[in-house]
PDB file of the backbone (N, CA, C, O) and the ligand in Angstrom, with CONECT records:
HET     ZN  A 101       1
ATOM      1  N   UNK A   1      -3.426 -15.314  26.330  1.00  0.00           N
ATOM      2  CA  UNK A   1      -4.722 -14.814  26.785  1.00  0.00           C
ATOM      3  C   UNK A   1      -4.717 -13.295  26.795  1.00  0.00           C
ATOM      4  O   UNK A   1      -3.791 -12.675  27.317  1.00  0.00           O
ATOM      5  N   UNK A   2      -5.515 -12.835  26.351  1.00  0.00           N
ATOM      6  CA  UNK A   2      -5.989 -11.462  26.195  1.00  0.00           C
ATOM      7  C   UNK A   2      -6.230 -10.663  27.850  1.00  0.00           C
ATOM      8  O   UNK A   2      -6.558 -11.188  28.914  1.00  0.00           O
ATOM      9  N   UNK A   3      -5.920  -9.230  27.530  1.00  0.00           N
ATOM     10  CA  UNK A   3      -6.091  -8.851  28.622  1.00  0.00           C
ATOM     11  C   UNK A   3      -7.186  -7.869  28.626  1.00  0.00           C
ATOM     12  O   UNK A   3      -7.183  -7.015  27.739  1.00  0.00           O
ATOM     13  N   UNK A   4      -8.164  -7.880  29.546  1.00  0.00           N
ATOM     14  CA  UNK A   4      -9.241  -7.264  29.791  1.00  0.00           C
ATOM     15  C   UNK A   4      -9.742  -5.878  29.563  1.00  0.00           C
ATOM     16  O   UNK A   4      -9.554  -5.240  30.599  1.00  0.00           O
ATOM     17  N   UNK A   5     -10.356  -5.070  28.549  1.00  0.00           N
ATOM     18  CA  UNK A   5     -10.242  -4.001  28.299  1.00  0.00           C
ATOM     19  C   UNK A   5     -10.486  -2.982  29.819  1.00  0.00           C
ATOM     20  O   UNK A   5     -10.117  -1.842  30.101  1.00  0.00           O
ATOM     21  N   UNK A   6     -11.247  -3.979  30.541  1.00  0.00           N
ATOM     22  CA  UNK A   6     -11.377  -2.779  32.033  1.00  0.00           C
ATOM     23  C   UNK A   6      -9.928  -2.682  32.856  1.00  0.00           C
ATOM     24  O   UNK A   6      -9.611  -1.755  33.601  1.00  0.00           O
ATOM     25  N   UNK A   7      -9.063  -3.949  32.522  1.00  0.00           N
ATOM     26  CA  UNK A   7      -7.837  -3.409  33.008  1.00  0.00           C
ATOM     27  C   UNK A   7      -6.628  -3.042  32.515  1.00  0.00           C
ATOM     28  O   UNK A   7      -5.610  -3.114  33.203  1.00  0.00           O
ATOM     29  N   UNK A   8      -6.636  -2.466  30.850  1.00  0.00           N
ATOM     30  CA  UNK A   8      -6.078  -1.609  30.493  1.00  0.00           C
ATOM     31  C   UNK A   8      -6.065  -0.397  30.255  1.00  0.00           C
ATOM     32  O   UNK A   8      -7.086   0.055  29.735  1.00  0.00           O
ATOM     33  N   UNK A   9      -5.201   0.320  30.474  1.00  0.00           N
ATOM     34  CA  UNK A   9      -5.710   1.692  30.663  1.00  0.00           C
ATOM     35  C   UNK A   9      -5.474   2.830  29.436  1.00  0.00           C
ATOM     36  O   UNK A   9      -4.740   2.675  28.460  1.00  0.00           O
ATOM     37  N   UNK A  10      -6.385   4.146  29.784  1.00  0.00           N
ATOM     38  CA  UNK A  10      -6.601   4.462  28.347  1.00  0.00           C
ATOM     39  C   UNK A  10      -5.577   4.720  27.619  1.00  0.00           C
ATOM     40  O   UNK A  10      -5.617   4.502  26.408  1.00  0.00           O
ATOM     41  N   UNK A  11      -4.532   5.204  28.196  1.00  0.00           N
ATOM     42  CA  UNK A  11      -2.710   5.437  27.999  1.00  0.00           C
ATOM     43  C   UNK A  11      -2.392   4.071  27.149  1.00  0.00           C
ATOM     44  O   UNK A  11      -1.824   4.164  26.060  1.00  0.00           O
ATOM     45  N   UNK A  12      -2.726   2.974  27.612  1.00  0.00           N
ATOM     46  CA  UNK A  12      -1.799   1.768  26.903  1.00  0.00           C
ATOM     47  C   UNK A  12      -2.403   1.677  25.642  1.00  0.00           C
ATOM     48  O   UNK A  12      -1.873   1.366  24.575  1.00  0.00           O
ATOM     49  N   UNK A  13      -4.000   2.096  25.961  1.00  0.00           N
ATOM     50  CA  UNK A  13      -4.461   1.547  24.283  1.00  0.00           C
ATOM     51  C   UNK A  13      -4.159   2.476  23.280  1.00  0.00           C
ATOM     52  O   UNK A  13      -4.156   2.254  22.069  1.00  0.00           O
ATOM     53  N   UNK A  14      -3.849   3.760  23.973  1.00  0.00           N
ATOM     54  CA  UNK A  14      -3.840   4.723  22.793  1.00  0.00           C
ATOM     55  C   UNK A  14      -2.275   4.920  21.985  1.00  0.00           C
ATOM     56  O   UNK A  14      -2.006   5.424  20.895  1.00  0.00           O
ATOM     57  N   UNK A  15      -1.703   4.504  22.674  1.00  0.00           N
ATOM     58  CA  UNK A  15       0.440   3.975  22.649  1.00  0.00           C
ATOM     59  C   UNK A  15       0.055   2.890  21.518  1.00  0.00           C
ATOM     60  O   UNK A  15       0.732   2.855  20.490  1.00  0.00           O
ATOM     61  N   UNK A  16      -1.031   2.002  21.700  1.00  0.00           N
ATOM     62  CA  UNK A  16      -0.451   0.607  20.958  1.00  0.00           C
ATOM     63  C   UNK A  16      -1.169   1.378  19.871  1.00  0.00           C
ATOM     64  O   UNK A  16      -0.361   1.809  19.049  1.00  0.00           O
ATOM     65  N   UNK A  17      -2.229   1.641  19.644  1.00  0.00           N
ATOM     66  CA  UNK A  17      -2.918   2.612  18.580  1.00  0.00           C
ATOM     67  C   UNK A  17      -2.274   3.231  17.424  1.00  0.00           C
ATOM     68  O   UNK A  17      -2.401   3.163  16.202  1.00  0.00           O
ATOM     69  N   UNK A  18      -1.234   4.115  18.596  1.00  0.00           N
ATOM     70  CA  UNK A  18      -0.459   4.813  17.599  1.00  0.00           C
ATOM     71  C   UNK A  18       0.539   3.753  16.958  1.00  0.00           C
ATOM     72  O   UNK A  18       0.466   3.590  15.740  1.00  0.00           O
ATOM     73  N   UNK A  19       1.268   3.177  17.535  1.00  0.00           N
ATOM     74  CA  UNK A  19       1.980   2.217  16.761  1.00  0.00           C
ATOM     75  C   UNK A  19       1.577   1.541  15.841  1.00  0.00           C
ATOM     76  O   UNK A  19       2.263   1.381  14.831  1.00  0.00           O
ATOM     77  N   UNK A  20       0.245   0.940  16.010  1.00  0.00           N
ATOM     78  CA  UNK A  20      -0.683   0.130  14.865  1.00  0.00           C
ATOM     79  C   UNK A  20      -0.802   0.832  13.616  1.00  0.00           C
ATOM     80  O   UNK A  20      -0.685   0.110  12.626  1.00  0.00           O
ATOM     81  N   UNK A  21      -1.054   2.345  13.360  1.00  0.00           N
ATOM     82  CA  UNK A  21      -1.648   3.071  12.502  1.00  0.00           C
ATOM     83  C   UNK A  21      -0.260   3.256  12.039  1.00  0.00           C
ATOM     84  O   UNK A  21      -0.394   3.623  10.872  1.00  0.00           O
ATOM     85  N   UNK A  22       0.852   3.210  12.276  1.00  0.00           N
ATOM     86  CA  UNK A  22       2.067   3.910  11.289  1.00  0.00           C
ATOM     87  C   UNK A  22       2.529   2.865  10.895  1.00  0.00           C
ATOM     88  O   UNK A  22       3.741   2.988  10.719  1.00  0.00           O
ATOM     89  N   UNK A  23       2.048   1.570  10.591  1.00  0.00           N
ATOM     90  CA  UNK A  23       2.101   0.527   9.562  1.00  0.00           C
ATOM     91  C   UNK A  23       1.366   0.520   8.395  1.00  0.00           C
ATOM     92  O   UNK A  23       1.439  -0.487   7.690  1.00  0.00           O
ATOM     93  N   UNK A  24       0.663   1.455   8.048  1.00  0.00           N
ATOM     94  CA  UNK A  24      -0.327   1.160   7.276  1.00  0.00           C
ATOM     95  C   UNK A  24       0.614   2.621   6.406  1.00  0.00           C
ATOM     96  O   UNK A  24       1.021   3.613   7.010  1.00  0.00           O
ATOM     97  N   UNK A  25       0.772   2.380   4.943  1.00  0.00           N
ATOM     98  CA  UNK A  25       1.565   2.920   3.914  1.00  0.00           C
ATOM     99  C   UNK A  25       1.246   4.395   3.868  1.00  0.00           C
ATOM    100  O   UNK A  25       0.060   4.597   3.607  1.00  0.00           O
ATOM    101  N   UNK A  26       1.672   5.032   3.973  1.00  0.00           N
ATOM    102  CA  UNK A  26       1.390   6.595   3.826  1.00  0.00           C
ATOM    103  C   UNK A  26       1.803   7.117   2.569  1.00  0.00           C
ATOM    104  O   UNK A  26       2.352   6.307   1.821  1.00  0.00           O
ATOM    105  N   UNK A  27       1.625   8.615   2.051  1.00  0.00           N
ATOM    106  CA  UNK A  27       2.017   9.192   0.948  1.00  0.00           C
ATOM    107  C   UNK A  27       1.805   8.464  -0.001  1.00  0.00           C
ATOM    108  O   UNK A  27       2.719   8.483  -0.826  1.00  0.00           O
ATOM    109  N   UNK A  28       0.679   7.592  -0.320  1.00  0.00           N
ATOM    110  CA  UNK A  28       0.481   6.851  -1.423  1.00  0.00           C
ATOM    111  C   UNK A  28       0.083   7.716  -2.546  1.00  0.00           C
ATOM    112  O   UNK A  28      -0.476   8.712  -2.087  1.00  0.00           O
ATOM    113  N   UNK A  29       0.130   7.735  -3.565  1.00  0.00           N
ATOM    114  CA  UNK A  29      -0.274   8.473  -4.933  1.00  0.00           C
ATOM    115  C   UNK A  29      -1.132   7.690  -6.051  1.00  0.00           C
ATOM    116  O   UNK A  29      -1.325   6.521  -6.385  1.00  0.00           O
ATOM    117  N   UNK A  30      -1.549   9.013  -6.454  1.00  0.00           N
ATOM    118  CA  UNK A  30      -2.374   7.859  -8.237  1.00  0.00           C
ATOM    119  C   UNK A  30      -1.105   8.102  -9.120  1.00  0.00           C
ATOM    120  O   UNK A  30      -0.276   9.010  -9.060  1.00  0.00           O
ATOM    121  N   UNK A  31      -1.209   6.897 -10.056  1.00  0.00           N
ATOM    122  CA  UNK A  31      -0.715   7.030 -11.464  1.00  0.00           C
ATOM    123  C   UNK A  31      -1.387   8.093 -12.757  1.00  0.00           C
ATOM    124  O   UNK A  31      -2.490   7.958 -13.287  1.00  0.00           O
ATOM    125  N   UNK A  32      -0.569   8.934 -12.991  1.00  0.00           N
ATOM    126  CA  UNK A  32      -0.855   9.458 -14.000  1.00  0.00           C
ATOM    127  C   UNK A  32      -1.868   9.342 -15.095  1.00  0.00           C
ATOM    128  O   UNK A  32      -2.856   9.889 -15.584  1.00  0.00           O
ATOM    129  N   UNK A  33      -0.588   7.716 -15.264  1.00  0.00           N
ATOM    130  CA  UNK A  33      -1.328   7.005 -16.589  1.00  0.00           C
ATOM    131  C   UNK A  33      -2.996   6.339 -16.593  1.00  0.00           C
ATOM    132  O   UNK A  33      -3.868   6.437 -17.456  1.00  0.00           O
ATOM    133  N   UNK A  34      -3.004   5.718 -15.405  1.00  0.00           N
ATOM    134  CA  UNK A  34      -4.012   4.215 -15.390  1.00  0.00           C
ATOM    135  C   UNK A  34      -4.303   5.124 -14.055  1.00  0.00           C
ATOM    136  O   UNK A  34      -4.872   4.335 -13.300  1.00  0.00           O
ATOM    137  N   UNK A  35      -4.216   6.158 -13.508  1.00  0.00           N
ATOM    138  CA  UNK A  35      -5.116   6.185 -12.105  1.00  0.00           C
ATOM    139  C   UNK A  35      -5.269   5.101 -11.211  1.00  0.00           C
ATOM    140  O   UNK A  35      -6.383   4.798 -10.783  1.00  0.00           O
ATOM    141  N   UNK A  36      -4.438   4.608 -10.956  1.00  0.00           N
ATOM    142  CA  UNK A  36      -4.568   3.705  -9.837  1.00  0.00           C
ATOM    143  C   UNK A  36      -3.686   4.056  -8.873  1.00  0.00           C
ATOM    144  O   UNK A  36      -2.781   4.844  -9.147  1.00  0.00           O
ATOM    145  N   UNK A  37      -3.884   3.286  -7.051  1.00  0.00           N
ATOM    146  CA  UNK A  37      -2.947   3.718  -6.737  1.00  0.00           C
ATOM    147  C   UNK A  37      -1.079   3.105  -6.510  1.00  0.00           C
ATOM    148  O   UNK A  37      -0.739   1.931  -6.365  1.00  0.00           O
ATOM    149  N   UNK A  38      -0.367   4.048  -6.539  1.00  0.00           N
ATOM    150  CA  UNK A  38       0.733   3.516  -6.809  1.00  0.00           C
ATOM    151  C   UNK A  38       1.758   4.619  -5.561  1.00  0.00           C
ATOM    152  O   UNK A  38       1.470   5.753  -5.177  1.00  0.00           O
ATOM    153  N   UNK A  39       2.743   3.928  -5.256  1.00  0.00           N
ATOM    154  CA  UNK A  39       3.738   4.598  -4.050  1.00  0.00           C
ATOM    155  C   UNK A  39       4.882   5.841  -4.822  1.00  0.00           C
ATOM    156  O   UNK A  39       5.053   5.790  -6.040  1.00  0.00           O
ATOM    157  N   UNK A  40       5.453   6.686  -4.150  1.00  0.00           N
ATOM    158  CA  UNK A  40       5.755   7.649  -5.128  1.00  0.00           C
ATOM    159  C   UNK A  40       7.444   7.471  -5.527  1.00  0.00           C
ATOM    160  O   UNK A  40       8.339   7.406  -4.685  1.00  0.00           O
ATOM    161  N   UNK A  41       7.583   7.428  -6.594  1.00  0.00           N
ATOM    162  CA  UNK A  41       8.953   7.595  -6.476  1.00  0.00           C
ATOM    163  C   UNK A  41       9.203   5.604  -7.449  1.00  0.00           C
ATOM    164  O   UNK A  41      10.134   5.194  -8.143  1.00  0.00           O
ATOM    165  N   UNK A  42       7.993   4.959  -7.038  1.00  0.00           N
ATOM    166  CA  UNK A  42       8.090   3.797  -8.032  1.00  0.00           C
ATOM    167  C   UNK A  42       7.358   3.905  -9.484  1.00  0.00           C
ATOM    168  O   UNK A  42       6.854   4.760 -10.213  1.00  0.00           O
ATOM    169  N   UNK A  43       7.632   2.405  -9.446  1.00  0.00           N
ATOM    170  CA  UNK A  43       7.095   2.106 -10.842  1.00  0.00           C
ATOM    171  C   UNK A  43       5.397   1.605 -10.922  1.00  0.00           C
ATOM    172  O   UNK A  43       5.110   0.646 -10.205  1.00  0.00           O
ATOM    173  N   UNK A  44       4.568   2.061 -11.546  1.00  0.00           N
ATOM    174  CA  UNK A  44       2.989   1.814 -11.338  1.00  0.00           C
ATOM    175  C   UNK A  44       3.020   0.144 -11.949  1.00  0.00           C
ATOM    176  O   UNK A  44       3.281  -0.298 -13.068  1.00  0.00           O
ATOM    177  N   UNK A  45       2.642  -0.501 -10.706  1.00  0.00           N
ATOM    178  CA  UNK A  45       2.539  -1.915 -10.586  1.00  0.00           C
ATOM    179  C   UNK A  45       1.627  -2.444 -11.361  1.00  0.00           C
ATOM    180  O   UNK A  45       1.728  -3.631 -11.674  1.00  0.00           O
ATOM    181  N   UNK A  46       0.552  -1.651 -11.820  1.00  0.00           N
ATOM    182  CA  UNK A  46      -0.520  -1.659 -12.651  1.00  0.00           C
ATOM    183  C   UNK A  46      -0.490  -1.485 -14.346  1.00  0.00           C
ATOM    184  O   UNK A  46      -1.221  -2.091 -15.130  1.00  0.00           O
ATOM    185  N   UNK A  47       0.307  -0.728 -14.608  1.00  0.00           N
ATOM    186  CA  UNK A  47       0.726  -0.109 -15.855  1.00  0.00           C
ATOM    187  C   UNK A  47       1.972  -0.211 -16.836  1.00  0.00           C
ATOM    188  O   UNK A  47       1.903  -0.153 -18.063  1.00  0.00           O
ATOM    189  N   UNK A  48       3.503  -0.426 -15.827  1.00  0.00           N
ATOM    190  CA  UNK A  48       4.658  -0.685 -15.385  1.00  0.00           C
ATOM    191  C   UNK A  48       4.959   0.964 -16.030  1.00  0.00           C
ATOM    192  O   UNK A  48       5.769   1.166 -16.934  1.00  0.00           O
ATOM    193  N   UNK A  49       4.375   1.742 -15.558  1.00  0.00           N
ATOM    194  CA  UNK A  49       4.934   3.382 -16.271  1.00  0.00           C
ATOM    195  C   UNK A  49       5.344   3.714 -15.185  1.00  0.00           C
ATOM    196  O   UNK A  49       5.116   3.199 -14.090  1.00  0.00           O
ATOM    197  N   UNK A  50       6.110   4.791 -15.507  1.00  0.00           N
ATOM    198  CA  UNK A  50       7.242   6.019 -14.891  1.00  0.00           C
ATOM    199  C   UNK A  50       7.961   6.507 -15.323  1.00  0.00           C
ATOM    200  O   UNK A  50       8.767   6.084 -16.151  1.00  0.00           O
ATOM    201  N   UNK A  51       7.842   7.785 -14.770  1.00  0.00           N
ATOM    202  CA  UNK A  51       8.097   9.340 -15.687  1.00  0.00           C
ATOM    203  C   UNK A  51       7.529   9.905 -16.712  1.00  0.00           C
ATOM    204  O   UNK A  51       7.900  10.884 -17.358  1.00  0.00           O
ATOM    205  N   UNK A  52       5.980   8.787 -16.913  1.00  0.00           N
ATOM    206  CA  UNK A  52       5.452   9.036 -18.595  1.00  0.00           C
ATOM    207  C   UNK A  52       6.332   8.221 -19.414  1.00  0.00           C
ATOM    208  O   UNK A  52       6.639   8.737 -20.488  1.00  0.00           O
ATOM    209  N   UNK A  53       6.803   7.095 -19.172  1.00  0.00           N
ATOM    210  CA  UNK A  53       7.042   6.119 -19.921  1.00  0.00           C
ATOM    211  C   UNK A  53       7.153   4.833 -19.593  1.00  0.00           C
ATOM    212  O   UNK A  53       7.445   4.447 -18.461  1.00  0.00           O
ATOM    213  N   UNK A  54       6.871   3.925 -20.797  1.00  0.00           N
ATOM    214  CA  UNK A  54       6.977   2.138 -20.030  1.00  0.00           C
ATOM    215  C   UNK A  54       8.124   2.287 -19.850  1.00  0.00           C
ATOM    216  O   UNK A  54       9.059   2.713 -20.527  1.00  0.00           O
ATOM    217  N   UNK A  55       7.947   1.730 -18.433  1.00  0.00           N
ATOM    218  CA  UNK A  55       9.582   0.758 -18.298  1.00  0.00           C
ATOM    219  C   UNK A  55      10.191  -0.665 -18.108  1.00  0.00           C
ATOM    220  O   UNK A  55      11.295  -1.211 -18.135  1.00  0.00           O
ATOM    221  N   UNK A  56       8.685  -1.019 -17.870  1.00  0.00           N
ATOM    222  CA  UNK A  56       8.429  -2.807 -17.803  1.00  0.00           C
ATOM    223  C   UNK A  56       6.952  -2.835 -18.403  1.00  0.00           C
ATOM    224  O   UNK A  56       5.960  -2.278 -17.932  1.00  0.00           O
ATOM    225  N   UNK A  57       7.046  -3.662 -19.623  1.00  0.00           N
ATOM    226  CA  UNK A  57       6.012  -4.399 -19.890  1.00  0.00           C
ATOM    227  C   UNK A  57       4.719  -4.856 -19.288  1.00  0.00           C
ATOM    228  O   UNK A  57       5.077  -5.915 -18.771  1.00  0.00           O
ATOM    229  N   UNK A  58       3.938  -4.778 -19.128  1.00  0.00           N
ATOM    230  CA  UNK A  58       3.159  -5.415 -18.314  1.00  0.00           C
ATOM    231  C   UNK A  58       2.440  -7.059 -18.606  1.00  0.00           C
ATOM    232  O   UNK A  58       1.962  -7.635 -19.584  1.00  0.00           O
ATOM    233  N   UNK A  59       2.597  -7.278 -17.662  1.00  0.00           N
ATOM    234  CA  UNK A  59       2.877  -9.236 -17.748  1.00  0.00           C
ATOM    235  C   UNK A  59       1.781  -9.542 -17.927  1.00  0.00           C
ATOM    236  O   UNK A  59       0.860  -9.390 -17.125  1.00  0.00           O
ATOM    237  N   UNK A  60       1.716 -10.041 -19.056  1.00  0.00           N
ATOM    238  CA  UNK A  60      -0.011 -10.123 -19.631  1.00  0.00           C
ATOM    239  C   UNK A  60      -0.562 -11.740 -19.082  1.00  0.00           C
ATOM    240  O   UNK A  60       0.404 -12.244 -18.510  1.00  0.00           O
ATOM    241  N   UNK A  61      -1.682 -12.647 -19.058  1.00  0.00           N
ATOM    242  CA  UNK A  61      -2.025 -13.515 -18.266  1.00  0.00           C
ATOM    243  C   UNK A  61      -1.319 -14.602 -18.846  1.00  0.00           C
ATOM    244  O   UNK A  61      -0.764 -14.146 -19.846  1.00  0.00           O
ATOM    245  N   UNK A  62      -1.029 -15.955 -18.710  1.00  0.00           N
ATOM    246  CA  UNK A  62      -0.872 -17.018 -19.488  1.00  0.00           C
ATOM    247  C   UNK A  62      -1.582 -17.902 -20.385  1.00  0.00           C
ATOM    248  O   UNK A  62      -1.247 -18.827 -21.126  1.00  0.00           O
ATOM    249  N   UNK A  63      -2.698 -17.312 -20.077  1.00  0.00           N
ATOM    250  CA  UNK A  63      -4.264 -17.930 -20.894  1.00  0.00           C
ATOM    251  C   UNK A  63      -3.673 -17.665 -22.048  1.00  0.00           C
ATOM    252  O   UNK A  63      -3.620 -18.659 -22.772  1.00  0.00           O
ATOM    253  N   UNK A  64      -2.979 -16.229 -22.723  1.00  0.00           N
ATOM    254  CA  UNK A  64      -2.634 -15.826 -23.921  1.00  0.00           C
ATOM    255  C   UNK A  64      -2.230 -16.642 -24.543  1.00  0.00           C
ATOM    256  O   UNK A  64      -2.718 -17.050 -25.597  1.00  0.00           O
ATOM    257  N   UNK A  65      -1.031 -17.125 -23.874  1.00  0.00           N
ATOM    258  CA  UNK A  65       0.028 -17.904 -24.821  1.00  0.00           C
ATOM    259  C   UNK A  65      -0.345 -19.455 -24.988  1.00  0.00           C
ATOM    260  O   UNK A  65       0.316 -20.438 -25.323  1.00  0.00           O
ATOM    261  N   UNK A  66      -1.448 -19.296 -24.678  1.00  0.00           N
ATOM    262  CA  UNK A  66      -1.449 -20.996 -24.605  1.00  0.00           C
ATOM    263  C   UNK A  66      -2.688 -21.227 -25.833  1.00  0.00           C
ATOM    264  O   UNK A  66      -3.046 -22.363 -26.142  1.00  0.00           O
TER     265      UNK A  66
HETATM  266 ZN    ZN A 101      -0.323   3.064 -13.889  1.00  0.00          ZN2+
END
């Protein structure tokens, strides 16, 4: 059971607040290539580029091959 916003106080909500918000991914970046966004230091999940070059293929659908 939830606890009552009139009897928490503004201290607790703003503690859990902060904790809540530093889950959410920071320093995210675009890709070069495809502009999308991608985390820094990986491989663009979208594109499979890095450094300005493929490094994984990108996994095309299965509809293709069939
Ligand atoms: Zn990309």
């Amino acid at each position: 059971m939830g606890v009552s916003p009139s009897k928490r106080s503004k201290a607790r909500t703003r503690r859990k607040r902060t904790a809540w918000s530093k889950l959410t991914v920071t320093g995210a970046m675009s890709c070069p290539q495809c502009h999308e966004p991608k985390l820094p230091h990986r491989m663009c999940p979208s594109c499979g580029y890095y450094k300005n070059r493929e490094v994984a293929p990108k996994v095309e659908q299965t509809a293709a091959a069939e």
